[in-house]
ZAFI-712737 format. One record per residue: x negated, y negated, z of N, C-alpha, C, CB in turn; residue number from 1. Coordinates in pm, whole numbers, plus 50000, padded with zeros to 5 digits. Each point is the difference from the previous one (the first is absolute). Glycine has a CB too. Example, Ala and Ser with C-alpha at 12.3 -4.5 7.8 and 13.67 -1.06 7.14 Angstrom:
! ZAFI-712737
neast;nnorth;nup;caeast;canorth;caup;ceast;cnorth;cup;cbeast;cbnorth;cbup;i
48681;50569;50780;50089;49881;50000;49910;49880;50000;50189;50117;50125;1 $
49846;49778;49803;49918;49881;50006;50077;49891;50073;49882;50063;49785;2 $
This chain:
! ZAFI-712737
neast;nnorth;nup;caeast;canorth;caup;ceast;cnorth;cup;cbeast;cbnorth;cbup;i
22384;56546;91544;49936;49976;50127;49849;50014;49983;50204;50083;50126;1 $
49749;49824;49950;49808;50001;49972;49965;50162;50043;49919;49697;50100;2 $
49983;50351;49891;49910;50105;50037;49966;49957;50141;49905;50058;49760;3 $
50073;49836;50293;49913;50014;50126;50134;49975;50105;49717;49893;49909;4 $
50425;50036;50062;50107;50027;50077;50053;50134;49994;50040;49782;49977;5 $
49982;50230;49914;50045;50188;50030;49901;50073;50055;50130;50025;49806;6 $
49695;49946;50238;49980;50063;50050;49964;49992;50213;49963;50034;49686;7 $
50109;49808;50307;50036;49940;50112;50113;50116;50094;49956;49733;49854;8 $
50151;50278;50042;50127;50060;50040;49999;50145;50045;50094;49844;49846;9 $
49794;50233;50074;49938;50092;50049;49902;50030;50101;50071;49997;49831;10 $
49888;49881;50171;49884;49988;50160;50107;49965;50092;49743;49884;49919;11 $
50346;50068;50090;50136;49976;50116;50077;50155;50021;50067;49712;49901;12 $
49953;50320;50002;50080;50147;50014;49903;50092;50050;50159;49974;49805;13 $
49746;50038;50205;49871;50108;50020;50020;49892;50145;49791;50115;49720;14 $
50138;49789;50318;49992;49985;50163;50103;50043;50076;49886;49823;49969;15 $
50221;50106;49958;50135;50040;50103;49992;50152;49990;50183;49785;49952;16 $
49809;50301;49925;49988;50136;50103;49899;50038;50107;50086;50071;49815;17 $
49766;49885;50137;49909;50025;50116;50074;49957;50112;49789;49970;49882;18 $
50257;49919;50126;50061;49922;50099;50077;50104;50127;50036;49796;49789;19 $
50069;50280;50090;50069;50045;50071;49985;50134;50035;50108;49839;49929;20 $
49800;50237;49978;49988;50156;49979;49774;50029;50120;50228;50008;49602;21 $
49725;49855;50345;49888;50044;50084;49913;49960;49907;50075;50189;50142;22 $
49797;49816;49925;49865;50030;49859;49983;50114;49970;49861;49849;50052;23 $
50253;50244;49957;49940;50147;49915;50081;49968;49890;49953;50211;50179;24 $
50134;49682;49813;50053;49971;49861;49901;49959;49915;50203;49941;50081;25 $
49686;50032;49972;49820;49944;49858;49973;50146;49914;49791;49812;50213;26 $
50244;50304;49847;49989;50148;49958;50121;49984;49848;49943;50148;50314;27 $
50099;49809;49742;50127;50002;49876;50028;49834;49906;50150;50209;50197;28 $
49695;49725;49800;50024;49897;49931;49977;49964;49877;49990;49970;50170;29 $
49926;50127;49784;50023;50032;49863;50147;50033;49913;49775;50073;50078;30 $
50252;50029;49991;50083;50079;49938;50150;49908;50007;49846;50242;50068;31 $
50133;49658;50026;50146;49896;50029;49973;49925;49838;50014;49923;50346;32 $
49868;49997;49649;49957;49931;49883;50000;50028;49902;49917;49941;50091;33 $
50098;50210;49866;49997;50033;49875;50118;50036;49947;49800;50051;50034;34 $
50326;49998;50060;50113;50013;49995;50074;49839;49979;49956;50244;50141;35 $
49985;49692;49923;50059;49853;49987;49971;49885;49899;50001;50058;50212;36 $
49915;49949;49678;49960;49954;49909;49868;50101;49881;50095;49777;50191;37 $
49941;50194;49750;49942;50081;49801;49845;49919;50060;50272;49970;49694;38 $
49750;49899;50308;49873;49874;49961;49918;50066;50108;50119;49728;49922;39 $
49773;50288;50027;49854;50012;50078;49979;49887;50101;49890;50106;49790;40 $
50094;49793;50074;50005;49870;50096;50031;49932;50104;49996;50017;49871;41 $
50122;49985;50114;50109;49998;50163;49956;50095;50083;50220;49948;49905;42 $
49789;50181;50044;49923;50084;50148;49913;49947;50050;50019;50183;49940;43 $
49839;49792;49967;49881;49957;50056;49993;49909;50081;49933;50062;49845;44 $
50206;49809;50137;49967;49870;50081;50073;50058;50097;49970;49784;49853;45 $
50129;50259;50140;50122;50094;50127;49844;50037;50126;50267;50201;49766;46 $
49710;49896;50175;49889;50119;50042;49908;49885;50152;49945;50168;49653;47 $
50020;49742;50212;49881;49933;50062;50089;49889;50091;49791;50037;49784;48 $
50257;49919;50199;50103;49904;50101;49985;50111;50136;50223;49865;49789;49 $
49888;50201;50194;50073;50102;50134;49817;50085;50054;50358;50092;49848;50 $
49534;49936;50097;49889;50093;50106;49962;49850;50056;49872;50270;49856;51 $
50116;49590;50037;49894;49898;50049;50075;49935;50151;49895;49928;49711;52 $
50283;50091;50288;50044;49940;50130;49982;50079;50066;50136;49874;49958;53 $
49890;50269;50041;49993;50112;50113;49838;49991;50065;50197;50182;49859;54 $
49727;49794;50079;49849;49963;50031;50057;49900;50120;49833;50016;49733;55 $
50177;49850;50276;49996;49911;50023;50128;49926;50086;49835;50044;49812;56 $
50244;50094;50235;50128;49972;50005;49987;49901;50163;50117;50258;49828;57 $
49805;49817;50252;49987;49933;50133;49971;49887;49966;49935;50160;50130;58 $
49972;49751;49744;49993;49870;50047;50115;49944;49967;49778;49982;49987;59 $
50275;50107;49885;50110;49944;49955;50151;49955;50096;49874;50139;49804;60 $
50075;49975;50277;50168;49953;50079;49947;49920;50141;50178;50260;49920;61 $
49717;49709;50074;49981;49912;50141;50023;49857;49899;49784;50164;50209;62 $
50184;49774;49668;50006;49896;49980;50175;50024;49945;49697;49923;49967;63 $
50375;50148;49960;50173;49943;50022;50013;50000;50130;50122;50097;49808;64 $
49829;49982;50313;50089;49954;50165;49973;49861;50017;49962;50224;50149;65 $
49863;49744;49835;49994;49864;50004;50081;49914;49924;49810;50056;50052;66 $
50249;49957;49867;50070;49947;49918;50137;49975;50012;49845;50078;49901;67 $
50226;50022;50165;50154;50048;50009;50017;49965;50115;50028;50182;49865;68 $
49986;49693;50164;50059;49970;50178;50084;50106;50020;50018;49738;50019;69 $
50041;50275;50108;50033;50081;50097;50071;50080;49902;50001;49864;50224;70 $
49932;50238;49677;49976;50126;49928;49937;50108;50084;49978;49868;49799;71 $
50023;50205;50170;49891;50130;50045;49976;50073;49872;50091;50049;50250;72 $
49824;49978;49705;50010;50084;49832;50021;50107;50037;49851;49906;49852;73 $
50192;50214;50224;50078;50128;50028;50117;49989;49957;49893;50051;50175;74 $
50197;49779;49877;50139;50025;50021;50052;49943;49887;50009;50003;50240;75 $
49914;49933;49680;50066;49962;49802;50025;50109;49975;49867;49830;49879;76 $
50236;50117;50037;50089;50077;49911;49869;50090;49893;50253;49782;50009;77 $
49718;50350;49975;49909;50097;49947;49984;49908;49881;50069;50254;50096;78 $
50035;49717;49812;49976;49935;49880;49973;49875;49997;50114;50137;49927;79 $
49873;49784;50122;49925;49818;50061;49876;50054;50038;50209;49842;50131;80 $
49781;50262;49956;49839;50023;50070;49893;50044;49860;50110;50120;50282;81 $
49957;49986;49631;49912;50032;49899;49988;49886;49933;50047;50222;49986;82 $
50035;49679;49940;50026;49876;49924;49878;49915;50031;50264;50012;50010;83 $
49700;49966;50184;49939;49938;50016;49885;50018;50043;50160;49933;49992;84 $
49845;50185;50007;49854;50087;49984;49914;50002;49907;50096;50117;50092;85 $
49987;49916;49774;49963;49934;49895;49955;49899;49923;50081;50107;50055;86 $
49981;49792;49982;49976;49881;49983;49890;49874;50056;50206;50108;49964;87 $
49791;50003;50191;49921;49931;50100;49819;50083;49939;50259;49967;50262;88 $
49780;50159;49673;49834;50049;49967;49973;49905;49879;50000;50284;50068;89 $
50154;49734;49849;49911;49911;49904;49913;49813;49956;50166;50211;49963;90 $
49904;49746;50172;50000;49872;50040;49847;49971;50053;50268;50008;50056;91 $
49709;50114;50069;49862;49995;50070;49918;50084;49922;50080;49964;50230;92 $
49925;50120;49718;49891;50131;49945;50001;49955;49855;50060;50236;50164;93 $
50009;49706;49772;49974;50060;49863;49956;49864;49971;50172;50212;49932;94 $
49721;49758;50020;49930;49863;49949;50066;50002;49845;49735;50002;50158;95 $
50288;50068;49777;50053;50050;49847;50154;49888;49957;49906;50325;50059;96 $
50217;49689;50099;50090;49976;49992;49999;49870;50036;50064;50206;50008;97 $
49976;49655;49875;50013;49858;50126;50093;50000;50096;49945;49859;49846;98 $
50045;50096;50247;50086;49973;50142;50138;50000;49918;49822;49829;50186;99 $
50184;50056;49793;50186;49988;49920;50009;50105;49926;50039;49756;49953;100 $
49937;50317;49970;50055;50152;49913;50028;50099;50109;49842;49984;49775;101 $
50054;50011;50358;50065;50104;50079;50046;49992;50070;49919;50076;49968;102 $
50151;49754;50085;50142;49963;50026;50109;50000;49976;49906;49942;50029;103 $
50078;50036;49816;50100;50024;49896;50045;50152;50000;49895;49806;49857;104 $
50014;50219;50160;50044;50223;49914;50035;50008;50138;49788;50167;49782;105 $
50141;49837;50335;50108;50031;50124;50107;49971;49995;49876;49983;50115;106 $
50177;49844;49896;50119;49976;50015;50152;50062;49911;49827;49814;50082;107 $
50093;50198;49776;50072;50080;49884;50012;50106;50042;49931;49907;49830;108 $
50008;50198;50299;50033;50126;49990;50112;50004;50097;49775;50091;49928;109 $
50185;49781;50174;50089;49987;50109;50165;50004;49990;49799;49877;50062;110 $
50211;50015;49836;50151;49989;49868;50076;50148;49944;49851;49775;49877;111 $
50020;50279;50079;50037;50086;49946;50031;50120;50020;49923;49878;49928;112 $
50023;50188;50204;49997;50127;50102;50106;49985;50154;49713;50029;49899;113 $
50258;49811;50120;50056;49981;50184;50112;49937;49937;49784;49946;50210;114 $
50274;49999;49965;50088;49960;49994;49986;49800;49957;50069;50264;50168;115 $
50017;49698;49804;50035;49848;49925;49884;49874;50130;50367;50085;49885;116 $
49641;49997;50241;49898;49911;50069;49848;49976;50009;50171;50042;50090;117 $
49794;50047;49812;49860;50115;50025;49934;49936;49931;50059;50230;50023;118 $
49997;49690;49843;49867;49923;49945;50032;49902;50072;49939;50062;49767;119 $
50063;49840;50267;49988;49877;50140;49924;50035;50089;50202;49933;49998;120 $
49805;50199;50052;49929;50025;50124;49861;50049;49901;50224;50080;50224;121 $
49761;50031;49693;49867;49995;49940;49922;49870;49961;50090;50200;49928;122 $
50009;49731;50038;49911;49881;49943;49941;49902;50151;50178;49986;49725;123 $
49889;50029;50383;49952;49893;50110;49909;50113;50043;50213;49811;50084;124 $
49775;50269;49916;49885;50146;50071;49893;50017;49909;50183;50162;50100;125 $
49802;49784;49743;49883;50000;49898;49963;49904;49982;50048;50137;49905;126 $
50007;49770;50156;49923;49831;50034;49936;49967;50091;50137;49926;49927;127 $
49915;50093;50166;49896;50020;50149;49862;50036;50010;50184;50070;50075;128 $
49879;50061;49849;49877;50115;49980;49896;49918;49913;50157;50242;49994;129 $
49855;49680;49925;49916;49965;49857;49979;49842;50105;50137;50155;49684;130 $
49890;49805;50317;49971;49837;50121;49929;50094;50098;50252;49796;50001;131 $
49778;50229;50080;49890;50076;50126;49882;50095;49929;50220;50029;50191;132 $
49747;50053;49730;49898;50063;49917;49929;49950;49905;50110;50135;50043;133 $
49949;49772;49895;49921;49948;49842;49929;49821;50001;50229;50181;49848;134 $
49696;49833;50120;50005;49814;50012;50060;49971;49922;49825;49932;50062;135 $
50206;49901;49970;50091;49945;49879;49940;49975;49867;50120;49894;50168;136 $
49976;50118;49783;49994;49987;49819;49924;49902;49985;50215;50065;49923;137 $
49692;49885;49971;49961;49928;49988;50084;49884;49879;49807;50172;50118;138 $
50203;49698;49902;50142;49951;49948;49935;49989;49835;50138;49834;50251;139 $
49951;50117;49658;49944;50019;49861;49897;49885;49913;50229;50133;50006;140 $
49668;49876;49925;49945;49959;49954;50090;49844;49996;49871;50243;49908;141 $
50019;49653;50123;50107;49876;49971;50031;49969;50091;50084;50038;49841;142 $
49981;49991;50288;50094;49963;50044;49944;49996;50179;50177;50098;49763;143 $
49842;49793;50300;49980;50012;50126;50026;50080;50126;49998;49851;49888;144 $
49950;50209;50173;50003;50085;50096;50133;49896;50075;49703;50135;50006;145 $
């Protein structure tokens, strides 16, 4: 498994507890990360993923509501909300990640954590989001708009 997905899987397991335990779970986010992987590395991107959404989480969850027709982001399933919390910081915040990789790694977590409907619904909730926030792609060398 790459370094920066395993340290995806760990930025999902760390929200969903904030999620569910509070932000006094940030008191104990080290100590989750170091128990949960040897690699520095992975922590570091873990680390920096999960403070950079908690920063940013309000814009983050006003653009999935915009996104999630008649959703409310309270009433998702804890593990879809972190998934797309995730996905949605790394989509808008992280200039580092292209749009499609942090469609992709969402929807892969969606598969892999939720239930069999969850990547369908991540993937129509990280498209929206990336069409309503991003301009369009610019089409490829060569080839007509």
């Amino acid at each position: 498994m790459r370094k920066k997905t395993a340290a995806r899987i760990l930025a999902v397991q760390a929200l969903y507890q904030a999620d569910l335990r509070g932000k006094d779970f940030l008191s104990e986010l080290d100590a989750f990360l170091r128990a949960s992987s040897e690699d520095e590395e992975v922590r570091l991107f873990a680390e920096d993923l999960v403070k950079g959404l908690l920063e940013k989480q309000d814009a983050v969850d006003a653009a999935i509501a915009g996104a999630a027709e008649n959703w409310d982001v309270s009433r998702m399933a804890a593990v879809d909300r972190a998934i797309l919390r995730l996905g949605a910081h790394e989509l808008l915040h992280r200039p580092d990640v292209p749009p499609k990789v942090a469609i992709d790694e969402a929807i892969r977590l969606a598969k892999m954590f939720s239930t069999r409907e969850s990547g369908a619904f991540v993937n129509g909730v990280m498209d929206k989001m990336m069409n309503a926030h991003l301009p369009p792609a610019a089409p490829a060398p060569g080839r007509a708009p």
